[in-house]
N, CA, C and O atoms as a MOPAC input file, in Angstrom:
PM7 MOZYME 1SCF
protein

 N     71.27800 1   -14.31400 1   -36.66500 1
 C     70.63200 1   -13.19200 1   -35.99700 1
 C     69.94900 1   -13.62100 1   -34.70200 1
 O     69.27800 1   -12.82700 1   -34.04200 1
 N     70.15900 1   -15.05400 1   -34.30900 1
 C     69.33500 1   -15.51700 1   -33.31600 1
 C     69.94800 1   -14.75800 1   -31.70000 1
 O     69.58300 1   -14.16600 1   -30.68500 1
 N     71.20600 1   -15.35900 1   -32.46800 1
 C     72.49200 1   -14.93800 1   -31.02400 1
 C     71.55600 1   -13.18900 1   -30.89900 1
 O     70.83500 1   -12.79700 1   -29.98200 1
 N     71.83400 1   -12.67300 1   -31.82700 1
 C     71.61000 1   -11.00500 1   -31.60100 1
 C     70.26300 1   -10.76800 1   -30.64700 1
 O     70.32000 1    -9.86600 1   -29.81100 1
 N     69.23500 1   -11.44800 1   -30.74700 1
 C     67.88600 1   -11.78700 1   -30.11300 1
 C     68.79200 1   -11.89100 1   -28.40600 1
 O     68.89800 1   -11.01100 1   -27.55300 1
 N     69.26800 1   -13.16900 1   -28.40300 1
 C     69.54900 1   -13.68200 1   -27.44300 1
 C     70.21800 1   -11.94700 1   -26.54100 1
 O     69.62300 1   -11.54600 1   -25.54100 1
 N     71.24500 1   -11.29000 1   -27.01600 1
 C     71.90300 1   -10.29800 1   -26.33800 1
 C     70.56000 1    -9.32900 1   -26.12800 1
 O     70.30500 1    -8.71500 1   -25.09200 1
 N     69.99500 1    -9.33100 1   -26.99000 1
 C     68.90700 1    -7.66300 1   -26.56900 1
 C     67.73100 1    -8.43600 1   -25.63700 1
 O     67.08600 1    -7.82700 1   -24.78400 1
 N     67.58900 1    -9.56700 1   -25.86900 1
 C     66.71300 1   -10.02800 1   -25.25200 1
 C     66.91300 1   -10.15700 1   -23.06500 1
 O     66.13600 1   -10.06000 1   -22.11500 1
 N     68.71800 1   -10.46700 1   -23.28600 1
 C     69.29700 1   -10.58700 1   -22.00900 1
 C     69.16000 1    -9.06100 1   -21.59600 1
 O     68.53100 1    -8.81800 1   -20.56600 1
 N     69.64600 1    -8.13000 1   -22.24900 1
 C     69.83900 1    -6.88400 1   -21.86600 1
 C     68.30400 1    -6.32900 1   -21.12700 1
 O     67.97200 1    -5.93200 1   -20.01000 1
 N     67.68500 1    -6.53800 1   -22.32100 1
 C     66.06300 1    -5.76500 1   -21.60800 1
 C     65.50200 1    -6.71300 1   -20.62900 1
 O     64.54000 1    -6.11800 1   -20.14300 1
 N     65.59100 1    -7.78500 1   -20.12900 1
 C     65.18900 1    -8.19200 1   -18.68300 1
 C     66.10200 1    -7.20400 1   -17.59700 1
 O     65.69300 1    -6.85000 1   -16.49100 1
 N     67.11100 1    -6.93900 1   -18.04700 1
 C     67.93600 1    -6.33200 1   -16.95000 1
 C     67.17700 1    -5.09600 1   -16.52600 1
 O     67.17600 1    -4.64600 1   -15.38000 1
 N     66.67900 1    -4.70600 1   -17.32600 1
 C     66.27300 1    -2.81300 1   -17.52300 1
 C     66.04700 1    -2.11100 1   -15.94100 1
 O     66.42900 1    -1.11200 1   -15.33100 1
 N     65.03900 1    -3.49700 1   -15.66800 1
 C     64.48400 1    -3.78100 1   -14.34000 1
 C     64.88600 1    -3.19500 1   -13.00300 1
 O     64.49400 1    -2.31000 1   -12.24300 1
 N     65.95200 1    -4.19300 1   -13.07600 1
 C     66.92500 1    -4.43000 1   -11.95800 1
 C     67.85900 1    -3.26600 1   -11.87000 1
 O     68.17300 1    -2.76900 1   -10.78900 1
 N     68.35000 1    -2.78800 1   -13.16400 1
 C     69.00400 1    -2.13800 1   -13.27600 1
 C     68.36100 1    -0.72400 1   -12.53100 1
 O     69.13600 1    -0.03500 1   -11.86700 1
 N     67.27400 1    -0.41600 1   -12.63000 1
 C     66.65200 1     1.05100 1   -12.41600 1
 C     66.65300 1     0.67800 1   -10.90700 1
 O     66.87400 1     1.65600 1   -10.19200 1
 N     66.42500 1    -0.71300 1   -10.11800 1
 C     65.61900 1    -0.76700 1    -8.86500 1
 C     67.69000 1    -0.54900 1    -7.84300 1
 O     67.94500 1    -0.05600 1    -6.74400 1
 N     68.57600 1    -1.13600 1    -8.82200 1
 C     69.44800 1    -0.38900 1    -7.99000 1
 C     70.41100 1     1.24200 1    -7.73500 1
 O     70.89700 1     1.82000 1    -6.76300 1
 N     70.30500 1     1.51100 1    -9.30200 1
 C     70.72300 1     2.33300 1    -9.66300 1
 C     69.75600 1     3.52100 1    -8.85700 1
 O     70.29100 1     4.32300 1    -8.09200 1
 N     68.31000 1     3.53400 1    -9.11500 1
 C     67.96700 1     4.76200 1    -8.43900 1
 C     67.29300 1     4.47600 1    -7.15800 1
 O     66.90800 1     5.52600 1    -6.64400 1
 N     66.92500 1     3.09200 1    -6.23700 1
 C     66.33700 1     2.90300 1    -5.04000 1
 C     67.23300 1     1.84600 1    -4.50200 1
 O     66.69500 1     1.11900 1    -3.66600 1
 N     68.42400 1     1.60100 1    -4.77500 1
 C     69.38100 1     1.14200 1    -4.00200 1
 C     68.82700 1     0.04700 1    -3.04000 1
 O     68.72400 1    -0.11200 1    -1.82400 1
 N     68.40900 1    -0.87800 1    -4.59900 1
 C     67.74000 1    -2.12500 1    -4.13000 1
 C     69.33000 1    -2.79400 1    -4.06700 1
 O     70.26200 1    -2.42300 1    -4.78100 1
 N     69.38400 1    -3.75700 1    -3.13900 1
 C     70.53600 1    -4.54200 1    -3.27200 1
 C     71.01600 1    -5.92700 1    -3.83300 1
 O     72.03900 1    -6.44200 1    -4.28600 1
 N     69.45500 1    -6.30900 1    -3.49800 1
 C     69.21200 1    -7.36400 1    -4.43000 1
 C     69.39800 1    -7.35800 1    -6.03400 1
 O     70.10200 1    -8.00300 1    -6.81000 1
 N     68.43400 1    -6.32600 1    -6.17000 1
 C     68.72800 1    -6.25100 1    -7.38200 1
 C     70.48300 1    -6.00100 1    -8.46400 1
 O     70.70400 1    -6.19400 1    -9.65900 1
 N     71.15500 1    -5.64100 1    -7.62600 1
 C     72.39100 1    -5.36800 1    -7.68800 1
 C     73.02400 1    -6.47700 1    -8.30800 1
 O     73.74000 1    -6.57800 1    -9.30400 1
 N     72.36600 1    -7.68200 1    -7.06200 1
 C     72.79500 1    -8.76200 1    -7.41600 1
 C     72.76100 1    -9.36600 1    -8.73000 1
 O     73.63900 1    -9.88400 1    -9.42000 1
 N     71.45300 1    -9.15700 1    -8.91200 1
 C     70.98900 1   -10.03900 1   -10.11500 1
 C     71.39700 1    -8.83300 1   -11.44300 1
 O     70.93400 1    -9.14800 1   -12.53900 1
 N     71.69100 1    -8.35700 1   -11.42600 1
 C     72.42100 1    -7.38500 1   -12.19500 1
 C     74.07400 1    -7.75900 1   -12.59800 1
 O     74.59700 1    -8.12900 1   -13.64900 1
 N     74.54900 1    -7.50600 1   -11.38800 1
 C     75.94700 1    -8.62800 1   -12.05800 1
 C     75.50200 1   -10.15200 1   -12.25200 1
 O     76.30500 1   -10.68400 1   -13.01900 1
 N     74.64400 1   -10.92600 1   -11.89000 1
 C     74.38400 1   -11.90300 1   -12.45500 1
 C     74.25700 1   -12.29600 1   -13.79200 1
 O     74.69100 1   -13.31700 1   -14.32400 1
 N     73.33500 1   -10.97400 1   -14.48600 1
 C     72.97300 1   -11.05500 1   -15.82000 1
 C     74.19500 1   -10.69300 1   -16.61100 1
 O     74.62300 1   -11.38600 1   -17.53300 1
 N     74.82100 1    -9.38300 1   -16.13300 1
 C     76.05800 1    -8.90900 1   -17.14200 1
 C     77.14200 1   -10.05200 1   -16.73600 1
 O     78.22700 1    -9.95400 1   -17.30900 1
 N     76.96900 1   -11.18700 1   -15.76300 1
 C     78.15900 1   -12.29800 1   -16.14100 1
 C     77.36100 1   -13.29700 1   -17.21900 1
 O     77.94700 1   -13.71600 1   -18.21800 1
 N     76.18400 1   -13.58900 1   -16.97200 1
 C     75.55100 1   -14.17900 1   -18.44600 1
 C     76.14100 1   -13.62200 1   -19.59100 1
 O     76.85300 1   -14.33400 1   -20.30000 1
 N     75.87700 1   -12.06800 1   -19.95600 1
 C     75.85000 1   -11.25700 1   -20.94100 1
 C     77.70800 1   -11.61900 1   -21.54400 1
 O     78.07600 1   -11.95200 1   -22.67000 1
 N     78.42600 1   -11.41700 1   -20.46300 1
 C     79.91600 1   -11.96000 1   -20.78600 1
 C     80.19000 1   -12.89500 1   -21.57100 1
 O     80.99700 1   -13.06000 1   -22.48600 1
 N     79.18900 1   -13.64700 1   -20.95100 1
 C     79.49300 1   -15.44200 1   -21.33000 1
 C     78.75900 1   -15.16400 1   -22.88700 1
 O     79.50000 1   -14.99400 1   -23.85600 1
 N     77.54700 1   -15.13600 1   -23.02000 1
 C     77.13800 1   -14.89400 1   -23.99000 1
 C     78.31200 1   -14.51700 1   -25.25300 1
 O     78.78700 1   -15.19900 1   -26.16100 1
 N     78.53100 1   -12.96000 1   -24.78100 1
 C     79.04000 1   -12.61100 1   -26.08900 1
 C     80.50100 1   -13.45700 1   -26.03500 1
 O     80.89200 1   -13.50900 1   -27.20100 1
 N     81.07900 1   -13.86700 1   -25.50500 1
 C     82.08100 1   -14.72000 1   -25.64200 1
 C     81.84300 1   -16.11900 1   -26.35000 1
 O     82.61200 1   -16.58000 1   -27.19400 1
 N     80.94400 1   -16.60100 1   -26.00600 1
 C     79.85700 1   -17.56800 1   -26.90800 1
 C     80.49900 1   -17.21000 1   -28.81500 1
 O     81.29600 1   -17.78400 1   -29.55800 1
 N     79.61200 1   -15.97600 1   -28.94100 1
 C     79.20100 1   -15.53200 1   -29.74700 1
 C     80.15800 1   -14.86100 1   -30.67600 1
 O     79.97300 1   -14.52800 1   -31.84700 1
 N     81.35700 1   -14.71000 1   -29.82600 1
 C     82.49300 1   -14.05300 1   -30.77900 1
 C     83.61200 1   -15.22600 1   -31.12100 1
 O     84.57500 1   -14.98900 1   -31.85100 1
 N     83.33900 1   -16.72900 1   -30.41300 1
 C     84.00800 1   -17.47400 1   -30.77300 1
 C     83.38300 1   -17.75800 1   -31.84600 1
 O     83.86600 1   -17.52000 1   -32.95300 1
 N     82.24400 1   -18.29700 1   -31.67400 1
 C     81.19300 1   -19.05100 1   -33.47000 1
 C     81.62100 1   -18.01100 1   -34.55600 1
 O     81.79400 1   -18.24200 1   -35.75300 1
 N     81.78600 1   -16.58100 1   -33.76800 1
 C     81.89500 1   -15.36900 1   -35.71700 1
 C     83.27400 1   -16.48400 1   -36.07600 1
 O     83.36900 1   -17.30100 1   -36.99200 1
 N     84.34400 1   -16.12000 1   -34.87400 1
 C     85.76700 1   -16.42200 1   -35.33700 1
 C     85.50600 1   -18.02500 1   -36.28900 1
 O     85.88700 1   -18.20800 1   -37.44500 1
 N     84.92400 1   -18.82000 1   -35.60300 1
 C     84.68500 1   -20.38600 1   -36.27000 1
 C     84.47100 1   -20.08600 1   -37.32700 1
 O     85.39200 1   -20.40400 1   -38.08000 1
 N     83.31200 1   -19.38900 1   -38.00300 1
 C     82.51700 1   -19.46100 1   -39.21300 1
 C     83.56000 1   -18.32600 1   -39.91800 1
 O     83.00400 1   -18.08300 1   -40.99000 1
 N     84.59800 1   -17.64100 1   -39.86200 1
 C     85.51700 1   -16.32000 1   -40.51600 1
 C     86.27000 1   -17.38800 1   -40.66200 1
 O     86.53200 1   -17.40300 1   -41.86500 1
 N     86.87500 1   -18.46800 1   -40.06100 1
 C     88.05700 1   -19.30900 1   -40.19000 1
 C     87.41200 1   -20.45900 1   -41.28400 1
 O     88.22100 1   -20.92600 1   -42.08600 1
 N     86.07200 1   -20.91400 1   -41.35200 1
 C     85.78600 1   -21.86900 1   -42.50700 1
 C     85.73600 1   -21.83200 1   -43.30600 1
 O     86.08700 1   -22.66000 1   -44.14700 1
 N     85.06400 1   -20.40500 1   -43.47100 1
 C     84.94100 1   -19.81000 1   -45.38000 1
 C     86.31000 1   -19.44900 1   -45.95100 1
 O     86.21400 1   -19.10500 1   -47.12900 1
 N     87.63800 1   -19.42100 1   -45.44200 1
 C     88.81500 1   -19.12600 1   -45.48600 1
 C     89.28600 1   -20.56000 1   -46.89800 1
 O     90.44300 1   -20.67100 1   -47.30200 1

């Protein structure tokens, strides 16, 4: 459940950024917005390899 922390935890720093481009067309913030959702990528890619690892051991 740590990983799961890790995703909500990435998501709600975004909240931020997300509002400062979406409604005041900060640009920066834009940035760091796809910054985080390429973290967030990586992350759950992380995270869906270890399920697959740990579905393939108990096998």
């Amino acid at each position: 459940m740590a990983r799961f922390e890790e995703v909500k935890n990435l998501v709600m720093s975004l909240e931020g950024d997300f509002e400062k481009f979406y409604e005041k067309g900060n640009q920066a913030a834009g940035t760091r917005v796809r910054k985080g959702m390429q973290d967030l990528k990586t992350l759950a890619q992380d995270i869906r390899s270890e399920v697959q690892d740990m579905k393939n051991s108990e096998s």
